[in-house]
N, C-alpha and C positions, 0 to 999 in steps of 0.2 A: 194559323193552326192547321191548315190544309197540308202539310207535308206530314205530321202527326197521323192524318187517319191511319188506319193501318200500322201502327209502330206497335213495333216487340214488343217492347220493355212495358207499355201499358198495356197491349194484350195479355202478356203472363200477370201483370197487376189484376185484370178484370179477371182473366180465369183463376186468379187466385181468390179473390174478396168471393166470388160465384160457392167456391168448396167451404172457405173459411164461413158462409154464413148458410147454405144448404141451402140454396137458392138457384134455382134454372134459368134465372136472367140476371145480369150484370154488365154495368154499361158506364163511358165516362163521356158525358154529354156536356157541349158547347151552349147556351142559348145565347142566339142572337136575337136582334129586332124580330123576328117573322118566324122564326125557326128555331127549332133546338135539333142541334146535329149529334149524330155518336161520332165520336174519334174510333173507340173499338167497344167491341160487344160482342157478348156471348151470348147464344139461348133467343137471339133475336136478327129475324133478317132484315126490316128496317134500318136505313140511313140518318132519316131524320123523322120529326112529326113537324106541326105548327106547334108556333109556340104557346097558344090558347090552348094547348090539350096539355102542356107538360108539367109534369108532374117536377122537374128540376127546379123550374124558373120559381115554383115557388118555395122552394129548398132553400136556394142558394140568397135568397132574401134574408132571412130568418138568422144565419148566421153560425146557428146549430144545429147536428145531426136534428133531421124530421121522418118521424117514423110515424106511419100509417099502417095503422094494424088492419083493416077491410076497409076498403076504398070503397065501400059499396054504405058505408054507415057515415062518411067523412061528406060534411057539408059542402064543401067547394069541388069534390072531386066525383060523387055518387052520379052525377049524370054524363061522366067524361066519358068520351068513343071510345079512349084505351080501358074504360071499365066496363063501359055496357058491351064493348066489341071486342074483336083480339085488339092485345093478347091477354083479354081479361082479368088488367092488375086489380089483385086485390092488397096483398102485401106490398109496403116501398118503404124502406131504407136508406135515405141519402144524405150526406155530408158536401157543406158548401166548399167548391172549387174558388179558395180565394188568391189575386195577385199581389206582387210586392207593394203593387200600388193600390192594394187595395179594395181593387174592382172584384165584383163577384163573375164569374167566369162560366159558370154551371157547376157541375157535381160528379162525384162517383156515387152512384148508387146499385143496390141488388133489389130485386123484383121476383115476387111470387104470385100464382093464380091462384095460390090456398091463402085464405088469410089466415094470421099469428097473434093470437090471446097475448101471447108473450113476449112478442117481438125478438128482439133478440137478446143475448144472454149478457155478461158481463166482458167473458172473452170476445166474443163477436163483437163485441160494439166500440172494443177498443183498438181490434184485430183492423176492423174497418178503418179505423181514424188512424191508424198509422200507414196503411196505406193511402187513404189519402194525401197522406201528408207528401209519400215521395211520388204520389201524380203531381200536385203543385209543383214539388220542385223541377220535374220534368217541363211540367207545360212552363214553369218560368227561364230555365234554362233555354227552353225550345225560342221563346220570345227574347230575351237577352240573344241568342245566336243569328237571330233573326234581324235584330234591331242590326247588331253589328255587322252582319252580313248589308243591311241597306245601306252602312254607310261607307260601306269599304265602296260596294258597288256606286255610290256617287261621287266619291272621291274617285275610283277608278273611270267613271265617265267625265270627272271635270279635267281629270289628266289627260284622256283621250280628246274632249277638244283643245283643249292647251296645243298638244302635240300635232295635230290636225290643221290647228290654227297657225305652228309655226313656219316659217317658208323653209327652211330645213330640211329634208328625210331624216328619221329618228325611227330605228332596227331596234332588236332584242335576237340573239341568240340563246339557247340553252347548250349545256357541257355538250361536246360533241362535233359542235358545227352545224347545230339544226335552225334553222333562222326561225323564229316564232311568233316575231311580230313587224309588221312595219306601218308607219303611219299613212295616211289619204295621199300625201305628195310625192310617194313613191310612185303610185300608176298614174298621180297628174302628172308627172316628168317624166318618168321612161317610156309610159305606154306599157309597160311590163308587168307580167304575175310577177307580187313578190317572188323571191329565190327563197328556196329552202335548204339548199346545201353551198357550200363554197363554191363546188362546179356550177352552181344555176348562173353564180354572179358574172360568169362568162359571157352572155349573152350584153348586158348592160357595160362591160368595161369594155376601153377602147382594146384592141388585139394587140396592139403594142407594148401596152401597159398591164396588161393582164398579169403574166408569170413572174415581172417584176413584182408587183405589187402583192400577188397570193405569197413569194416570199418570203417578204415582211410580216404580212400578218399571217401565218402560219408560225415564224419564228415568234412574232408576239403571244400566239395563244401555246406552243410551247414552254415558254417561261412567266407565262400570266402576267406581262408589262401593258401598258400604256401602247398602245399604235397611232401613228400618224401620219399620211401619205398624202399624194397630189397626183391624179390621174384623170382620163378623163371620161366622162359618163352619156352612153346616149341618150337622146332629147326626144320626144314619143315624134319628132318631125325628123329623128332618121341624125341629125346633125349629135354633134358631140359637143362638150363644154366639161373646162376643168373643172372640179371639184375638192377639197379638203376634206381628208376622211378621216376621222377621228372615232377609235373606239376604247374604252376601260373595260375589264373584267371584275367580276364583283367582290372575288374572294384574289388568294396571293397561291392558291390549289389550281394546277393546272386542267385536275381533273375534272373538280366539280363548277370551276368560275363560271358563270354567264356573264355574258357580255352586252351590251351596251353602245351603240353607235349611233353618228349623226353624219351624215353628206350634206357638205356647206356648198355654192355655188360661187364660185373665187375666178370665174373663166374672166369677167372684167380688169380686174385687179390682175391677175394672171397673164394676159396681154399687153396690159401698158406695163409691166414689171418688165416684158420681150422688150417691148420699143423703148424703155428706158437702156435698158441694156445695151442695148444695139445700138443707141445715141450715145448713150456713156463710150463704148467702144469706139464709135465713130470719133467722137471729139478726143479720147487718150492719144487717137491715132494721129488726129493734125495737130493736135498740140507738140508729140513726138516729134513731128516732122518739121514744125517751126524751129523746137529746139535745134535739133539738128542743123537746120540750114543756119542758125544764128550762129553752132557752135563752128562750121564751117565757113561763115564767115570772117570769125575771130580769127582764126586758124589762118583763112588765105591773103587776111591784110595784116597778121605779125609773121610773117615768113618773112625771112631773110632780114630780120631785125631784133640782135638778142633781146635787148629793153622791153622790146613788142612782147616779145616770145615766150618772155618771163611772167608778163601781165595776163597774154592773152591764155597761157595755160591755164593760171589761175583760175579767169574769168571762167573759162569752159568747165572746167571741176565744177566752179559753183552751180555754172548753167545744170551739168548731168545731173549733180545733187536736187536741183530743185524742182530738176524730168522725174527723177526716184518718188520725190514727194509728193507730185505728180498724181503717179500711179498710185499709189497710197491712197492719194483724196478721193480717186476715180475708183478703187479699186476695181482694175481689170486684170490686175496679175494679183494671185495668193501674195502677202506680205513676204519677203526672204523671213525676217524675224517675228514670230508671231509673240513676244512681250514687249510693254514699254518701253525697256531700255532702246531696245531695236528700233520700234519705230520713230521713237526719239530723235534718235542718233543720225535716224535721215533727213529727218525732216529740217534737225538743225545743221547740217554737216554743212550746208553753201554758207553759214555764219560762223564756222570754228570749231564747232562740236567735235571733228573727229582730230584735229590740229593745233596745239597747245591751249591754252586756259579762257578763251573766251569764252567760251561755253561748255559746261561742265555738270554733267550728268553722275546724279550720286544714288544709290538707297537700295529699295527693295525692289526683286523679282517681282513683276505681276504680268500675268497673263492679257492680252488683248483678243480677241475674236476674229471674227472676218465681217460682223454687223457692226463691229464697234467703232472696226478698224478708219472707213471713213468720215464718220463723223469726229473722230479724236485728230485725223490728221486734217481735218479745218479746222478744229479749232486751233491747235498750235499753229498750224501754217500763218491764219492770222494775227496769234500772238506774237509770232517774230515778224511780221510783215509790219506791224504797228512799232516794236520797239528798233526797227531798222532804220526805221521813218522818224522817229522821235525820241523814242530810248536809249537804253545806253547802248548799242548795237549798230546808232549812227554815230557814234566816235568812235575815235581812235584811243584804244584804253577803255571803253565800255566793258562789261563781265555781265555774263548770265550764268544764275545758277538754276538746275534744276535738283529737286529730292525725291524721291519716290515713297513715302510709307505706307506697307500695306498690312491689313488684316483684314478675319474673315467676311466682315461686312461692307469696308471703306478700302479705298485706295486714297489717298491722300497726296497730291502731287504740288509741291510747293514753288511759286515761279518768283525767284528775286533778281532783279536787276541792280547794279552797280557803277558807279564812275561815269555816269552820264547825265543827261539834265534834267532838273530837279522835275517829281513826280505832279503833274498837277491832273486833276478831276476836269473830264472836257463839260461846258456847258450846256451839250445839248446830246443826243445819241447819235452817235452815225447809223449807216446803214449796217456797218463789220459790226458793230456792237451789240446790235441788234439782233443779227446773225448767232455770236455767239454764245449770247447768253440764251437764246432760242434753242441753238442745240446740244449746250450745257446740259438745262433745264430737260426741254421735252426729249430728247434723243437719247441721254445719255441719263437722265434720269436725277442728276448731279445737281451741284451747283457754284457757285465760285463771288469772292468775297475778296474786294481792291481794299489796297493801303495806299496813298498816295503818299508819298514819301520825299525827302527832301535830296537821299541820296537814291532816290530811282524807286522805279513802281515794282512791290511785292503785290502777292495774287497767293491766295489758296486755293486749291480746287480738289472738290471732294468728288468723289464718284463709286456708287455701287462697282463692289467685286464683282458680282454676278452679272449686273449687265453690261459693265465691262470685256467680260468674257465672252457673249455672246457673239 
């Protein structure tokens, strides 16, 4: 009730109830354990008394207005300080101060030094009670705001350790670019005062990455999107590390959105992704080069022998086809085709795909990615590696078909073999199979369902459009 003392709205109440009953004291009084407090009071420069002198606490017992007409004839109250002393009540007037719950709370009362034969009239006493009635509802309003106010305030402190506690940095902007919050791991990682403007963030971004990256998120808080970046942030030891930066806006108004961000620490992952790289590159590169010298050696033992020359051409086509796929599985060069059919077509083209009917690519347009890309060309790569081995792709007269069906949520890629030897289920897993259905499954999100067949192995495989695309 302490933010109460001194409030208007009960002040103009007491100096109203004060005129309404022709009274020089009016007061709406708390009692506690030890004390009855005024909230506000007129005619009286007292804060509080003891609660053994007050004249409320036995008010607000009772239930009903208590009117004392000379306090100086009243058993319980004829020898109290406020009667024998200032401000020598003889008149009192009070209606109990009751909660929703209940509780009595203390009182409004008016207070006179004259005492009142008559107390007060018809209209006064009603005039009183209805004021009363909207202090309760004030003082209950004040407690309900109050109540709500402590629990926002602990949910806001249980979110603030949450956010504290997570290894993360977690920001708040308001409209504008004002930064206005950041959590404990911002100065344990940078050593840095939170930034308050976009230009603070200069200090913390690498100088490389800086204008790149304000960019981005300038164009993000221009059109109120999603931002997502990778830069890298200094470390309070001076060193740098990459980071994930991720921020949402709250509304789809560019004007009024606040925003929302988190800095992930991705600098490990972010390195071995370099050394993979560079090893992926590394190995496309001698593998190139093995082809190469193979295709060169086809080349320099069919020279000068047509029969050779006819074979060895051949041979070499299949060889570059299977350098193409290659790259593909590695991806170190962007796809030339970036849908199925495309990377299809490569992948089978050393087995006939692009050269009459052994292999025969049918259906729908779908999109492939540059994430999707190598996982999809080991899978195939293996599928024809196994049915060249064993399928119908190791005869002569062997057929593969493939189908493409897509819609919005499925790609459906259908594999039948033909004219080769009869489909059988192997008895245990290899290691390829293992492989495959591993990055069916976890990689590509999919999955794929064998028919073993008498005229050659059919296969369904399903697989998400969306992370197909990616």
């Amino acid at each position: 009730m302490d933010a109460l003392e001194g409030d208007e709205e009960l002040a103009r109440i007491v100096a109203f109830a004060a005129k309404l009953c022709n009274a020089p004291i009016a007061l709406v009084s708390i009692v506690e354990e030890h004390r009855q407090r005024f909230l506000v009071q007129t005619g009286l420069d007292e804060q509080e008394t003891p609660r053994e002198w007050s004249f409320c606490a036995h008010a607000m017992i009772g239930g009903n207005t208590t009117i004392i007409r000379d306090a100086r004839e009243h058993p319980t109250f004829k020898d109290n300080p406020l009667v024998t002393g200032p401000p020598h009540i003889r008149f009192y007037a009070g209606i109990p101060l009751i909660s929703n719950e209940g509780a009595p709370l203390g009182t409004l009362c008016v207070i006179d030094a004259k005492p009142r034969a008559e107390g007060l009239n018809e209209f006064q006493g009603e005039g009183l009670e209805v004021l009363a009635l909207a202090v309760r509802r004030r003082l209950d309003a004040h407690r309900e705001f109050s109540r709500a106010s402590d629990e926002i305030e602990e949910s806001a402190d249980r979110v603030r350790f949450v956010l504290d506690s997570m290894p993360d940095i977690a920001w708040s902007s308001a409209a504008g670019g004002v930064f206005d919050y950041f959590n404990a791991r911002w100065e344990e990682i940078t050593g840095l005062t939170p930034p308050q403007s976009v230009e603070d963030w200069r200090a913390a971004i690498h100088p490389d990455d800086y204008d790149r990256t304000l960019k981005k998120f300038s164009d993000a808080v221009l059109g109120a999107e999603m931002f997502e970046d990778e830069w890298r942030m200094i470390q309070a030891d001076g060193s740098y590390r990459w980071v994930l930066s991720r921020a949402i806006p709250s509304t789809d108004d560019p004007e009024t959105a606040r925003w929302f961000g988190t800095l992930t620490d991705i600098d490990d992952a972010y390195r071995m992704s370099q050394e993979r790289e560079l090893l992926a590159g590394e190995l496309a590169h001698r593998i190139k080069n093995i082809f190469s010298v193979v295709i060169g050696l086809i080349t320099l033992h069919s020279r000068g022998d047509e029969v050779l020359k006819v074979f060895g051409d051949m041979l070499s086509d299949n060889i570059r086809a299977l350098s193409r796929a290659q790259e593909y599985a590695l991806q170190v060069e962007s796809p030339a085709d970036s849908d199925l059919h495309g990377l299809l077509a490569v992948l089978m083209a050393p087995y006939g795909a692009n050269d009459g009917d052994t292999v025969v690519i049918t259906g729908d347009q779908a999109m492939v990615g540059a994430r999707a890309a190598t996982p999809l060309a080991l899978v195939f790569h293996e599928l024809a590696t196994n049915s060249a081995k064993y399928g119908a792709l190791s005869v002569m007269g062997g057929k593969l078909s493939l189908s493409i069906k897509r819609s919005d949520d499925d790609v459906v890629i259908g594999w039948i073999e033909s004219g080769g030897p009869t489909a059988v289920a192997p008895e245990k897993t290899g290691f390829g199979s293992r492989l495959l259905m591993a990055t069916i499954n976890n990689q590509l999100g999919g999955s794929i369902e064998h028919d073993w067949r008498e005229e050659g192995l059919s296969m369904v495989i399903t697989l998400p459009t969306a992370r197909l695309a990616e």
